[in-house]
N, C-alpha and C positions, 0 to 999 in steps of 0.2 A: 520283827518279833514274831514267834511261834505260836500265834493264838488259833486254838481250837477250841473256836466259836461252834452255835448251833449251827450255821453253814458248813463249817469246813466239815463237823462231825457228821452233817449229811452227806457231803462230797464222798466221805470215806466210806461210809453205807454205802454208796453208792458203789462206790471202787471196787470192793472188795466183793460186792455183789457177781459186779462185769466179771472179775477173776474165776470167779466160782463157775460162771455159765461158758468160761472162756476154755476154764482146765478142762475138760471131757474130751473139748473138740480140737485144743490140741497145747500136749502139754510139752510147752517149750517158751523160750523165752521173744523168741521173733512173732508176735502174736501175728497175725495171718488177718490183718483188721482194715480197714478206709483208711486211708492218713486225717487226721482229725484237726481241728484249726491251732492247735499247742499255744491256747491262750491267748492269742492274737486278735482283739479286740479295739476299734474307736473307741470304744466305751473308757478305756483303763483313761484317767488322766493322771499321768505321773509328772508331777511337779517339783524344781527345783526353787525352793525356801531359802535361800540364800545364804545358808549356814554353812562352815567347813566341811568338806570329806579327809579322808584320814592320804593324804598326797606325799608327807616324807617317809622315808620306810621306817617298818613298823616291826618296834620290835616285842614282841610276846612274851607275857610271861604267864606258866600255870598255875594254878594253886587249884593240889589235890586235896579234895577235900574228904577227909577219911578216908577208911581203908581199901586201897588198889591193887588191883591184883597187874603183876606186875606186864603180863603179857598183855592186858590191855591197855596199860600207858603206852608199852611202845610203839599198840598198833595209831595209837593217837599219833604218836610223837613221828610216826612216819606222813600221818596225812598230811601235819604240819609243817613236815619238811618238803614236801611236795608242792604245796605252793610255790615254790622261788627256784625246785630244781627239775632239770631235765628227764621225762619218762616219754615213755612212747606214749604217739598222738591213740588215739587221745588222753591227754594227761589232767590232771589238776591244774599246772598252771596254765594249760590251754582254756578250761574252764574259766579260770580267773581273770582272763583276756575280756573277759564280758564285763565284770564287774568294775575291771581299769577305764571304759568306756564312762563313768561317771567322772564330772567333773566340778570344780570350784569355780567362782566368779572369776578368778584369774586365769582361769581357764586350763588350770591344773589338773592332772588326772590321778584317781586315786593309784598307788604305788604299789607296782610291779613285785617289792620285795619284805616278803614277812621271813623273820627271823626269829628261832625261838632264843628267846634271849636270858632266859630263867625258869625255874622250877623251884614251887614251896612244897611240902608236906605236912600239910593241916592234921596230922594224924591221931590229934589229940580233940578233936573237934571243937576248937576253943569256941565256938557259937552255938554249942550243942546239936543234936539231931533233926531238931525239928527249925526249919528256918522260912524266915519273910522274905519278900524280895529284899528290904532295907539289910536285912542280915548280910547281902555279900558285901556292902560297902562295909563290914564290920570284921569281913572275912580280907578281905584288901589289908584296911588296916592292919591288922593284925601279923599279917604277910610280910610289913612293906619295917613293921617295926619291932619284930620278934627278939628275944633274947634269950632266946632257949633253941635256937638254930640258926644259919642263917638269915637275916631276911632279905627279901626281894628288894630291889632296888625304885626308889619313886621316883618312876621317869614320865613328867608332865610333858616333855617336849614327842618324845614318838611311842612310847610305852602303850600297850593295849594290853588288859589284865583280861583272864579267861579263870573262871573257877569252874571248876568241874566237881561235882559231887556223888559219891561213891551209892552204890546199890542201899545202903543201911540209911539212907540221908532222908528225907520228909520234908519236900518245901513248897512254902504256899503256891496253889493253884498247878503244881506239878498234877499232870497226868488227869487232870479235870479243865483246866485252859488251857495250859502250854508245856511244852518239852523244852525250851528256851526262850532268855530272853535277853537284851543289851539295854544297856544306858551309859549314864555317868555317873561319877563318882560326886559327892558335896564333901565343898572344902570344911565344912563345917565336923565332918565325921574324916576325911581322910587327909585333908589339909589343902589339896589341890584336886583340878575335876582335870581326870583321866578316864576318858572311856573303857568299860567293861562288859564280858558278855558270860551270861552263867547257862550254862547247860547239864543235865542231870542223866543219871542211868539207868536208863529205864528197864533194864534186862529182869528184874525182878518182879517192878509194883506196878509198869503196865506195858509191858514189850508190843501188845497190840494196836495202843494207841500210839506210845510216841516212837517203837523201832519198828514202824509199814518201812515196807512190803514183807516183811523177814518173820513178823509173828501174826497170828489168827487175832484179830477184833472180838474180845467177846463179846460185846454188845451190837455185833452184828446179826443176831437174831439167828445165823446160818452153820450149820456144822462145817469146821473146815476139810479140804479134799482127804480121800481116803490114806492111810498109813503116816497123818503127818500131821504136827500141827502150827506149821509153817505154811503160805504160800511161795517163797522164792529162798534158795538157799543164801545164807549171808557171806561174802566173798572171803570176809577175814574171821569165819565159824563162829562167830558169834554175835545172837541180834540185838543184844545190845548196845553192844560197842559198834557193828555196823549200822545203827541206826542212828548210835548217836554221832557217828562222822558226818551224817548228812544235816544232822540240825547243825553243829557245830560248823560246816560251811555256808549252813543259813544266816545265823547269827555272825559270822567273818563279813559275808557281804554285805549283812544290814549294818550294822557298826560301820564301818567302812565309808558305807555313802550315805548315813545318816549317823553321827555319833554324837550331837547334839541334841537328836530329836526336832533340825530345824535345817536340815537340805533336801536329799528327794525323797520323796513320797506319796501317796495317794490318799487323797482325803480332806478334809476342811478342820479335822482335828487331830493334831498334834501329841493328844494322850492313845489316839488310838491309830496310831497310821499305818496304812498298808503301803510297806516299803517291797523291794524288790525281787524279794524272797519271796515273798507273803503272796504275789503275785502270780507266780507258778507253786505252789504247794502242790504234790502230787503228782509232778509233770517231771519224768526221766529219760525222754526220748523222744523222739518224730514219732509225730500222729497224737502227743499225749496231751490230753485235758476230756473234760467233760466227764470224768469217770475212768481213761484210760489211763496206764502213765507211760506207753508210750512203748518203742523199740528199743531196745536192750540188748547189750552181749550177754554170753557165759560163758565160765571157763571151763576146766577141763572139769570138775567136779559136778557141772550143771547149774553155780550159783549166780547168780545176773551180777552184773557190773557195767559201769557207764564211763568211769576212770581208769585210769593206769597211775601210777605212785611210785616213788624210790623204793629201792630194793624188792622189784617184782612185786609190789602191792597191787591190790585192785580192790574195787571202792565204788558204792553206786551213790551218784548226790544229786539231787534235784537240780531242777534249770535256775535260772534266775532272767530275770527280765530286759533286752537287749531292749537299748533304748535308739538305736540304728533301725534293727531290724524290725522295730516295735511288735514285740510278740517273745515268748520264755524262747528260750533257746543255751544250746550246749554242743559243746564239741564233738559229741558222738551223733549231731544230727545229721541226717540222711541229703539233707539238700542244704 
């Protein structure tokens, strides 16, 4: 889960500080820095709670919620398909190679194959503008049972529901805690408990908090570099939606290996865990933590990227937590 606590919001202080002192001296994506420990800590105790990981494939379904502009579902609908399909290393599903490393008491590993398996269009905002966390299991239903479009299919056996919510949307603790977040569903509101994860777009109401590295922190006290008010260009030209690829593979891998809210994690509580995402926030390459995020490519444009994606996509997504190598780590790492 995507929580920007008063730590992480210092972390990003912090970050975004290093940027500033970093841009003068040299403005490129290969920062020219110490290799730095990328998270790798005794200290982390990440614990498996004995709960299921998500191990049969998984099949996805979205629910857009209000009005989408159409070039940026499909820059979604490509990251999504990247997961399960072949691109140059390094790819998405080379990423996901990390997160397959969790497993179940049976010793199952979470599953190699996400498939988008459906599409809703909420475009009526049947839960209105303004929403709780409890609104997406409102927003599910509503999806799974509609009569005025299709509805999605309620698949309790491999189904994982994804709501995404458009630029005009306002939902609690958006862009003051969190840019996403997952749970489950109560049978009591949607009939059956299927894990969900809701992520929001933040290219309007706070691109600085929840689309880093792509938009200036206002509340970083700091003017951002001259002629811009970006520090890193967004690979697919836009920070919202690049920003919001990188929560939205935060929340894939915490659902995944937590979708109970009771397999691995960090922590002694269970309402607030720091799952495997949550563990590298900020970390997009060798050398990155403590403020950095790390080495990075760019393309021909000069925008950083850490991914490769179908159809010539590229994509920058944070690390996630290798429980091998114990410490964040990603495919475009250096060693």
């Amino acid at each position: 889960m995507q929580n920007l606590h008063l730590l992480t919001l210092l972390f990003y202080v912090s970050f975004f500080q290093f940027l500033v002192s970093s841009w003068s001296l040299n403005q490129q994506y290969y920062f020219n820095q110490e290799k730095n420990y990328e998270g790798s800590s005794d200290l982390i105790d990440l614990k498996y709670h004995m709960g299921p990981v998500l191990a049969s494939p998984i099949n996805l379904y979205i629910i857009w919620y209000g009005q989408w502009n159409p070039t940026h579902q499909s820059t979604i609908r490509d990251f999504i398909d990247s997961f399960s399909s072949p691109a140059p290393h390094p790819s998405v599903a080379d990423w996901w190679r990390t997160v397959m490393l969790y497993t179940d008491q049976t010793g199952s590993n979470i599953t190699n194959t996400i498939m988008l398996s459906g599409e809703f269009s909420d475009y009526k905002y049947s839960q209105g503008r303004y929403l709780t966390r409890l609104s997406m299991q409102y927003i599910i239903k509503h999806a799974v049972t509609s009569s005025y479009t299709r509805p999605l299919p309620l698949n309790y056996h491999s189904g994982l529901y994804l709501v995404l919510t458009s630029s005009d949307v306002q939902v609690q603790e958006f862009c003051r805690a969190v840019c996403g977040f997952h749970y489950f569903t109560f049978p009591s509101i949607v009939g059956v408990t299927v894990p969900y994860a809701w992520v929001g777009y933040s290219g309007r109401q706070c691109p600085g908090m929840c689309a880093y590295p792509f938009a200036w922190p206002k509340y970083s006290g700091m003017k951002p570099p001259p002629g811009t008010n970006d520090i890193m260009g967004a690979p697919n030209r836009d920070a919202g939606i690049d920003g919001m690829i990188s929560v939205i593979a935060h929340e894939m891998a915490e659902v995944s290996s937590n979708p109970l809210i009771n397999a691995w994690y960090a922590g002694d509580d269970p309402t607030a865990p720091n799952e495997i995402a949550d563990l590298c926030l900020g970390v997009y390459g060798s050398g990155g933590g403590g403020g950095y995020m790390g080495v990075v490519y760019k393309d021909s444009r000069g925008n950083g990227y850490n991914l490769n994606g179908v159809r010539g996509r590229k994509f920058l997504v944070q690390w996630v937590w290798n429980p091998v190598r114990r410490r964040c780590f990603g495919p475009n790492a250096l060693d």
